[in-house]
N, C-alpha and C positions, 0 to 999 in steps of 0.2 A: 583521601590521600593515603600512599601507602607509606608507611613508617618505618622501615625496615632497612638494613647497611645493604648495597646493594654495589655490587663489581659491575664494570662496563669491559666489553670486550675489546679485545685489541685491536690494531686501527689496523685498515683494509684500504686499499688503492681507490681511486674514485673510477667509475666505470663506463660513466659514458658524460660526455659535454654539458655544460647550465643550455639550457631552453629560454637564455633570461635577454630581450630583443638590445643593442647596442652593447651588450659587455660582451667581453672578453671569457672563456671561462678561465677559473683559476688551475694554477699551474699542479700538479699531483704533488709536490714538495708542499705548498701552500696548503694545499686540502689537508697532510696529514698533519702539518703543523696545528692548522686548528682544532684538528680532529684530537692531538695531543691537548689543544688547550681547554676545549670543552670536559675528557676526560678529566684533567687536576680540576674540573673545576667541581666536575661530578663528586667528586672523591674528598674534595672538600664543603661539601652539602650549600654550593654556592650554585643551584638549582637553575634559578633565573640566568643565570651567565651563561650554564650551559646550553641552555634551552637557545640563548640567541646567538650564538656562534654556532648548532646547530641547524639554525635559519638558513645561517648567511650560505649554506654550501648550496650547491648545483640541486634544485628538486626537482631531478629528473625520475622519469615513473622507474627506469632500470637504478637507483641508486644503489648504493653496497647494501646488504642487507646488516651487516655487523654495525653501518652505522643508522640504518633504519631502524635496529634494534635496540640501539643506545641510546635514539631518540623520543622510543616509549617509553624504556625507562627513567628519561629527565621528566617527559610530562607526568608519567605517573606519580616520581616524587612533588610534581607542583602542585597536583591535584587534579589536570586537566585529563579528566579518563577517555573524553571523547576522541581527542587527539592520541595519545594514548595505544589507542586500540588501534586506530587508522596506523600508527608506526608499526604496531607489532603483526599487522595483518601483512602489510608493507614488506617487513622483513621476510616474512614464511614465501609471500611469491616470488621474491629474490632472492631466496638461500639456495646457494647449491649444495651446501651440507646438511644430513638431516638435522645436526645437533641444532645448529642453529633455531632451524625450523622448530624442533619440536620445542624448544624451548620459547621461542616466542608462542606457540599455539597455547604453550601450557599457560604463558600471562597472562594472555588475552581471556581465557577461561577465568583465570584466578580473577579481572577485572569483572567480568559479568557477573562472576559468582557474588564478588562484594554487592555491586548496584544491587542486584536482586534482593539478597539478604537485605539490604537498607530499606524499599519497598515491602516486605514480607507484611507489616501490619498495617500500612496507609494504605498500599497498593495491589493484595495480593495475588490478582489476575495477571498484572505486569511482572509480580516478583514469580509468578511459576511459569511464564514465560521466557523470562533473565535467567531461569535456573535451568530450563529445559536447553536455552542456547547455550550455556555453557557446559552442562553434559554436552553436548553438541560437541561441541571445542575440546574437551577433556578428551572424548574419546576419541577427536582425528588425534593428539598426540601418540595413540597406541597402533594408529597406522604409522608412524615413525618410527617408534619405537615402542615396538611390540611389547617390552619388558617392564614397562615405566610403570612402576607398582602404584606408585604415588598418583598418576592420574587417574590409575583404576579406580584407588580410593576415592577419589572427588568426582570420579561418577556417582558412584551409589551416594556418598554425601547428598547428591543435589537431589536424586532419586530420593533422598530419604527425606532432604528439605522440602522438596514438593509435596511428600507425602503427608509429611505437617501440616503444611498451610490446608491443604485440601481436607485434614482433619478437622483442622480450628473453625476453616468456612461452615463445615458440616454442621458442627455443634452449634454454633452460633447459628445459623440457620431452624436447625431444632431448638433451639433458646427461643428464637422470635415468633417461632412457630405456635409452640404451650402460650409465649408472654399475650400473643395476638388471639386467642381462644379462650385465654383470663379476662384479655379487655372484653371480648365479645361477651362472654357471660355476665359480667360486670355491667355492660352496655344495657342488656337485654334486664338485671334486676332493679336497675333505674329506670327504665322504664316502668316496670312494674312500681315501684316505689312511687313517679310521678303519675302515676293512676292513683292510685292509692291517696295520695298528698291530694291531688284533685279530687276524689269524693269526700275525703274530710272539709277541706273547705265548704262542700256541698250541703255535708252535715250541719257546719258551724252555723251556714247559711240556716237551717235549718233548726236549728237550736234559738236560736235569735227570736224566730218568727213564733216560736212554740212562748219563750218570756214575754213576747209583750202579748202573749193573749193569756200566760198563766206561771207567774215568775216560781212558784216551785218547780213546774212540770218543765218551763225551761232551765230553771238552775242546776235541773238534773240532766238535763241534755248538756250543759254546756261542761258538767263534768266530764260526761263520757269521750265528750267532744278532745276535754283537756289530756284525759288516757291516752286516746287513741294519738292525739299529734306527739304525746310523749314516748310513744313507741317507735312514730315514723321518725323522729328527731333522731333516737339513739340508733338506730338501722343506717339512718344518713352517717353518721360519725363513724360506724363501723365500714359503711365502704369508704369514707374518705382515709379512713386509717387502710384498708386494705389497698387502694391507687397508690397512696405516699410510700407504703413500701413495696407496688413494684417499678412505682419512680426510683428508687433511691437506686432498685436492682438491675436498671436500665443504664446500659453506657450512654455518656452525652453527644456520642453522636448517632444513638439508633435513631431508626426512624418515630414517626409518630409524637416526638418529645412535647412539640409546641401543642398538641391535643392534646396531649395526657394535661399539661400546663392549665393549658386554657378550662377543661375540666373542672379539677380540682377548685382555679377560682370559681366557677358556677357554684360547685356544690358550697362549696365556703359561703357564698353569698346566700346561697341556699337556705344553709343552716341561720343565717341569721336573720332571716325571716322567719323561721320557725318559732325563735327564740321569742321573736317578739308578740308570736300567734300565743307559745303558751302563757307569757305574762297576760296579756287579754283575756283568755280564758280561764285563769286563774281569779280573774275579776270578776268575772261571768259577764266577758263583754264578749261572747261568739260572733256579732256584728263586724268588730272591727279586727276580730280575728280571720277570718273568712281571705277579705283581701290579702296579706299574707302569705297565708297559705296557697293560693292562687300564683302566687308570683315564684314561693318556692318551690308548686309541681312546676312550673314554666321552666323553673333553671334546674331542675334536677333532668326534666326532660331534654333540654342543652347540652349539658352536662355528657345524657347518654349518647347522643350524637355525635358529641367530641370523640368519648371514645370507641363509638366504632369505626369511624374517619383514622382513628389513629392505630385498631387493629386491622383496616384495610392498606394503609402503607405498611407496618410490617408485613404483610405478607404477602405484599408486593416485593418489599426488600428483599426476602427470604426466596423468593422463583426465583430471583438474575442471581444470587452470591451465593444461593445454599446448596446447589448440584455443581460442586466443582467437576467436570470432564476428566474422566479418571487417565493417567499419564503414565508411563516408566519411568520416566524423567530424561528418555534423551528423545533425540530427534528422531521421527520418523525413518527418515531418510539417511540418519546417519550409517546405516549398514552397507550407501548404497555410493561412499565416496570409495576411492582408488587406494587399494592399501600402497603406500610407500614404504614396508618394513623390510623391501628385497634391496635396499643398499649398502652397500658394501665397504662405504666411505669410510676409515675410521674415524673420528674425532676426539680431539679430548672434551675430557669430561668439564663442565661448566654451573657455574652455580645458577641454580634456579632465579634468581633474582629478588622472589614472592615470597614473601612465606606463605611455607605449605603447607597442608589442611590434615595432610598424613601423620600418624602418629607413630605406629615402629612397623616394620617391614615384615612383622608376623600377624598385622590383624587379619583373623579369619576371614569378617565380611571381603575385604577387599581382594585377600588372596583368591576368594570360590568368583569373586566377579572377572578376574583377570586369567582362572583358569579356564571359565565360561567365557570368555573372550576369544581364547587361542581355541577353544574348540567351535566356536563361530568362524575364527577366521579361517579355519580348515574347512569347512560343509563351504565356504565362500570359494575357496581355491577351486576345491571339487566338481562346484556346480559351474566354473568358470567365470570369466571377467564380467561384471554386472555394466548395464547397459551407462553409457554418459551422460554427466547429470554438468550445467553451468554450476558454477561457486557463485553464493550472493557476495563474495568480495575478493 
């Protein structure tokens, strides 16, 4: 919703008959009576009133534009941008003054611009889309009016908002990139690890067999036996410490999260089989040591599973969102609409409605863009009228 004090313009004659089948339409005294009542109503932030007494008049597709104009502006203070836009688009094919016109082109921009910026971090394919239309929009305002410093500016804004997000996609991109080549290597030392976990059981196995033929000669095995699981244990705890903190470094909703999860439980259960391998063989029972350890290479090899499952969705994630399609920030096609700045009409001047995005009428960027503009719009005159393009509205 926009929040802002906002003037409704003055009331304009109805222009063509309701399309509405058994009425009557209303009489032109009538129309601007209520066109006066919706105004007080505007003016005293009684939003909804206005909105329905804005209903009740004739909607016919030729309506006046100054009250198609007034009718975006009620919905925009409701909130309803959808409707909104539809009015201020409404207004621009029925103004016969540019003022009018460029002043709704400039709203309709300012509404794209907000939608966009709201999507910028849930959304931001959609939000450099919403930004790219609304440069769109901003710059047909400078076919109206060539001078209009202030739309210059919220071109390059949006060009420079674009250029943001396509940053943050990037890095974040290269974030999952390194994160998914950490799990990978992580992936691939668990495995080794669960080799490893598996020939000590083999040994333990093997230790056992050596005590009951020669309980020194196996006591000594079931030492070496108890070393080596004391090594594998504490190498297991150092990757669980190292996964835990690039969990912690992982936003919750990257991909891969419920692997990384699921994981860590393996290795956790892991480790407590370990736990219970060295107490046994601290007893010099390598027998019952052995199972064990058997079951903790099983889950540390799980474990490394998990996360390579979990470094192959990141980097999955990171192909669709990490090469954002590089942009200018307007429309392709924008160079290829009809200048309307050869009108002659004068108008007075009118309050924007929005607030605007400009900040004082010496900033550099926007001046060198709008002086870059009229030197476009010239090579355009020069080269002649560009070929006819439909409007999407």
């Amino acid at each position: 919703m926009i929040d802002k004090r906002i003037l409704i313009l003055g009331i304009c004659p109805l222009l063509a008959a309701a399309r509405v089948s058994h009425a009557e339409p209303p009489q032109p005294s009538k129309v601007r009576s209520a066109i006066r009542a919706a105004n007080r109503a505007f003016e005293r932030g009684d939003f909804e009133e206005a909105a329905h007494v804005y209903a009740s008049l004739p909607p016919t597709p030729d309506r006046s534009a100054a009250v198609c104009y007034n009718e975006g502006l009620t919905h925009a203070a409701l909130g309803d941008i959808e409707r909104a836009k539809q009015s201020f688009r409404m207004a621009d094919l029925n103004a016969d003054e540019g003022s009018i016109r460029a002043d709704a082109r400039f709203n309709l921009g300012r509404l794209e611009y907000d939608e966009a910026i709201a999507l910028a971090q849930e959304e931001p394919k959609l939000a450099m889309q919403g930004l790219r239309e609304a440069a769109r929009v901003y710059r047909s305002v400078l076919n109206v009016r060539s001078d209009d410093l202030e739309a210059a500016k919220n071109v390059e804004r949006c060009r420079l908002a674009i250029r943001a997000i396509e940053d943050r996609l990037r890095q974040e991109a290269e974030d999952r990139a390194k994160q998914s080549e950490q799990l990978q290597q992580l992936s691939q030392r668990l495995n080794e690890l669960a080799e490893r976990q598996e020939q000590a059981s083999a040994q333990s196995r093997g230790a056992q067999e050596q005590m009951d033929q020669d309980s020194s000669i196996g006591a000594e095995a079931s030492r070496q036996s108890r070393e080596q699981q004391e090594a594998l244990s504490q190498e297991t705890r150092d990757m669980l410490s190292q996964l835990m903190q690039q969990l912690r470094q992982t936003p919750g909703d990257a991909p891969g999260q419920t692997e990384m999860s699921e994981a860590m439980a393996e290795i956790e259960q892991a480790m407590r089989n370990q736990a219970g391998a060295e107490q046994n063989l601290e007893r010099a029972q390598p027998g019952r040591a052995a199972p064990k350890q058997e079951d903790a290479a099983e889950e540390l090899g799980e474990a490394a599973e998990r996360l390579a499952a979990a470094a192959q969705e990141q980097r999955g994630e990171g192909h669709d969102s990490g090469e954002p399609q590089p942009s200018d920030g307007a429309d392709p096609q924008g160079e290829s609409e009809p200048s309307e700045g050869s009108e002659t009409k004068e108008a007075p001047a009118r309050p924007r409605e929005v607030d605007r995005l400009g900040d004082q009428d010496g900033d550099p960027i926007a001046r060198r863009y709008l002086e870059k503009e009229i030197r476009d719009r010239a090579n355009r005159i020069r080269r002649g009228p560009p070929l006819p393009t439909d409007k999407d509205w």
